[in-house]
C-alpha positions in Angstrom: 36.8 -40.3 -17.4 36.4 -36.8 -18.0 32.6 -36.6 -17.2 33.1 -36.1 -13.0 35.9 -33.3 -14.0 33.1 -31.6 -16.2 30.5 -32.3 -13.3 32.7 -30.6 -10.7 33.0 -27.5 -13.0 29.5 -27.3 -13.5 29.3 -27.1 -9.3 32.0 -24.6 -9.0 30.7 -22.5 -11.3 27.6 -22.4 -9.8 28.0 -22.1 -6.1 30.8 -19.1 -7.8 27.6 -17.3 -9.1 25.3 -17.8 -6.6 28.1 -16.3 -4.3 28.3 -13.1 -6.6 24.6 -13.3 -6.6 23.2 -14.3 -3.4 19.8 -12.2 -4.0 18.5 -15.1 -6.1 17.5 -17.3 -3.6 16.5 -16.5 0.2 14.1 -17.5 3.0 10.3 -16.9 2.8 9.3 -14.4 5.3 6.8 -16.6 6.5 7.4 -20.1 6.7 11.4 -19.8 6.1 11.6 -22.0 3.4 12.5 -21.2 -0.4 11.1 -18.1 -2.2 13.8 -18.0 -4.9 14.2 -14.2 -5.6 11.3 -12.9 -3.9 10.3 -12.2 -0.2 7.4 -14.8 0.1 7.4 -18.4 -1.6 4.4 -18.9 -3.6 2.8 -21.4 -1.4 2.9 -18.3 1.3 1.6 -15.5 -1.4 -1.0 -17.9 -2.4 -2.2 -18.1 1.3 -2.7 -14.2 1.8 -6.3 -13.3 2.2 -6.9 -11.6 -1.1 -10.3 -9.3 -1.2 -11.8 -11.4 -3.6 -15.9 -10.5 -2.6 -17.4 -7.7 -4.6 -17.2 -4.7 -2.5 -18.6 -1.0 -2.4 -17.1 0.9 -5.1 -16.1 3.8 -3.2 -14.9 2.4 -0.5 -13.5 -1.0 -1.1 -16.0 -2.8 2.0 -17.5 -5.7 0.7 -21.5 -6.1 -0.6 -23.7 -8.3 -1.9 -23.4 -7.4 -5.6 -20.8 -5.0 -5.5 -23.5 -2.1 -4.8 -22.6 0.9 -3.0 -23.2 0.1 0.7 -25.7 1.8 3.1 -22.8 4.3 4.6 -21.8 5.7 1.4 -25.0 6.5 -0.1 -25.9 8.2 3.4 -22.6 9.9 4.0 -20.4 9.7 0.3 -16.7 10.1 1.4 -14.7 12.6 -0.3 -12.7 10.0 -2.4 -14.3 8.6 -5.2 -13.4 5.2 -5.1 -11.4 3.0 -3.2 -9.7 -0.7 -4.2 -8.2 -2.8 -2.0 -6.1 -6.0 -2.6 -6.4 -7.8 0.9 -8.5 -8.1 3.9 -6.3 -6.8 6.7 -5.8 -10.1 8.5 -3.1 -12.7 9.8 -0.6 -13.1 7.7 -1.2 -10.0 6.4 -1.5 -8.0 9.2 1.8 -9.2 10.3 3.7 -8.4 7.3 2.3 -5.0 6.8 3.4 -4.3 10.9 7.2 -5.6 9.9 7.2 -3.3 7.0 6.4 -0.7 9.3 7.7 -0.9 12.5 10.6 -3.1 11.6 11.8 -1.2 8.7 11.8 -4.1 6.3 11.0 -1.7 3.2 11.6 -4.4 0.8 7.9 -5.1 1.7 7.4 -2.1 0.1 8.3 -2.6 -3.1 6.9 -6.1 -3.3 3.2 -4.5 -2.1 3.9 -1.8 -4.6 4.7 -4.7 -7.2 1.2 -6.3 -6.7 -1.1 -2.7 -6.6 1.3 -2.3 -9.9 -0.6 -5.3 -11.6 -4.2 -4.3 -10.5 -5.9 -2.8 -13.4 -4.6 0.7 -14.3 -6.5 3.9 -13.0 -7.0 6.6 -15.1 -5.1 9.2 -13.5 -3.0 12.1 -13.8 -0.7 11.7 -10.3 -0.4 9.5 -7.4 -0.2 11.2 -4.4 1.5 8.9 -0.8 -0.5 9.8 2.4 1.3 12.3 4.3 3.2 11.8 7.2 3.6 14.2 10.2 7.4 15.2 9.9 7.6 14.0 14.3 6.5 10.5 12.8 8.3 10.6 9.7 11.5 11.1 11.8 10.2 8.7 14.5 9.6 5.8 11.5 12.4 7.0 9.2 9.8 6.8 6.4 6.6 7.0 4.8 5.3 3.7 4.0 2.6 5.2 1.5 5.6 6.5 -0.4 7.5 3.4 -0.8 4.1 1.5 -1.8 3.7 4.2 -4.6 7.2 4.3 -6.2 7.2 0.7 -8.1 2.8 2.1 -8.5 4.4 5.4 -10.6 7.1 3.0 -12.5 4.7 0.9 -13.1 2.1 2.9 -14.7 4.0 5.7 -15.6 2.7 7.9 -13.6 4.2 11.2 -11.7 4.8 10.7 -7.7 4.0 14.0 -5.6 5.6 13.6 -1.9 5.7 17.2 -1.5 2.8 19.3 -1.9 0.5 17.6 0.5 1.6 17.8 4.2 0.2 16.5 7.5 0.6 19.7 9.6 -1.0 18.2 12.7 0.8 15.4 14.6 -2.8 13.7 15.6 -3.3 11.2 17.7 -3.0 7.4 16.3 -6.1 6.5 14.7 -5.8 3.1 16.2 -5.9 4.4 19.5 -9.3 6.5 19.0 -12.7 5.0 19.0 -14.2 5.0 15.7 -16.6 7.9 16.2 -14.0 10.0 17.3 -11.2 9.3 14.5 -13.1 11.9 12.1 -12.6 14.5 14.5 -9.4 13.7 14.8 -8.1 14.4 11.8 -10.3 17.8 11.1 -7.4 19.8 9.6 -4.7 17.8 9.9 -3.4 18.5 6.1 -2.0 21.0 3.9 -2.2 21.0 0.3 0.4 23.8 -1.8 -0.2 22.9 -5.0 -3.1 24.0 -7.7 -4.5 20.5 -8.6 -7.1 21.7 -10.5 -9.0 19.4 -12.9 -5.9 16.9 -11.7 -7.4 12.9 -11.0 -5.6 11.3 -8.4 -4.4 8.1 -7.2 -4.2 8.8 -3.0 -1.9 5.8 -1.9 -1.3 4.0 1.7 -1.3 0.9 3.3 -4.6 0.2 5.2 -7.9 1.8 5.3 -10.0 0.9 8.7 -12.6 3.8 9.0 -11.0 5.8 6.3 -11.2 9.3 8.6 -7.2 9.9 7.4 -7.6 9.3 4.0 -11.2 10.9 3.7 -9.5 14.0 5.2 -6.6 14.5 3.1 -9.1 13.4 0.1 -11.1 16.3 1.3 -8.2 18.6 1.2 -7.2 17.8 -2.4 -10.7 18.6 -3.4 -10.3 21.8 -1.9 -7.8 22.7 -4.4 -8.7 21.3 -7.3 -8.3 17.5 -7.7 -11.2 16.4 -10.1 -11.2 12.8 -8.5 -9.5 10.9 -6.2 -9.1 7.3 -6.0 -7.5 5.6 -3.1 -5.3 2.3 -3.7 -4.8 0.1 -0.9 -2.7 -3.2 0.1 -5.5 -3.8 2.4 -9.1 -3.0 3.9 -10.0 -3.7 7.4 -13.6 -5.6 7.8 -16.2 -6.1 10.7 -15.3 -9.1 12.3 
């Protein structure tokens, strides 16, 4: 019979391609098993804790109805909105400290992917959150700027890396008390370009009390950015 022959081709063949193409199938980041050709399995995605709760428009913490919360309407930041797509908690937490601080930039692009398939802003440029060049060379990259490349594919939309700078290496904002993180960054960017009447998309990984991002927001106001939205993998709650 000729059938087993034909059955033993079919096998070579494929473990030959899977060889030449070993990116179709790998372990999940999370529980090791499966994922096929991504980094989690879908089990694993399915379990992240997505911000499902309506939230404060401007700055992505959650509300009753969606309203804008107490600390907005008392003190509006100088962004103009703010979405989120997770609460900043385990596994999450974990993944996004891998992407950083293990240099797994594949992360990345697959939390670039998903802000990709939120509904499109209208916007004119997507700016990444600065880095201090002392950290950027520390890190060996900014993790706002890999979030935003598959963002600008996606939506077609131009990425700036240049013309806003952190020119003060501040202290970590996680190692600051919250009332003192504003203070903190007072100053701390740089902006080169004229962005006047410009609506931007201000990109990075986590917003806790937003002091970084409210700064540099502040600073693109200053020369001429007509709104800013910031897009977020995730939004740190009260416990």
């Amino acid at each position: 019979m000729i059938l087993p022959q034909i059955k033993g081709l079919q096998a070579g063949a494929a473990r030959f391609f899977h060889a030449l193409a070993p990116w179709r199938e790998q372990d999940c980041l999370l529980c090791g098993g499966i994922s096929a050709s991504d980094l989690l399995c879908s089990a694993c995605a399915s379990e992240l804790p997505r911000l499902h709760e309506p939230c404060c428009p401007r700055c992505a913490m959650p509300t009753p109805s969606g309203e804008t919360c107490g600390r907005c309407l008392r003190k509006p930041p100088y962004f103009d909105g703010a979405k989120a797509l997770y609460r900043y908690d385990f596994p999450l937490d974990k993944l996004i400290q891998t992407f950083k601080y293990a240099h797994r930039l594949a992360l990345g692009a697959y939390f670039g992917r998903q802000l990709s398939e939120l509904e499109p802003i209208d916007a004119d440029l997507i700016v990444p959150l600065p880095l201090h060049t002392e950290r950027l060379c520390e890190r060996g990259f900014n993790q706002a700027l890999e979030l935003a490349r598959p963002l600008g594919k996606a939506w077609q939309l131009p990425i700036d890396a240049t013309s806003c700078s952190r020119t003060r290496n501040t202290t970590a904002q996680a190692h600051l008390p919250w009332r003192q993180r504003v203070k903190n960054m007072r100053g701390a960017f740089h902006c080169s370009a004229d962005l006047s009447g410009k609506r931007i998309i201000l990109v990075d990984d986590v917003m806790t009390t937003g002091a970084s991002l409210n700064e540099c927001a502040r600073t693109l106001k200053l020369h001429g950015a007509a709104n800013v939205t910031v897009l977020l993998v995730a939004r740190t709650l009260p416990k």
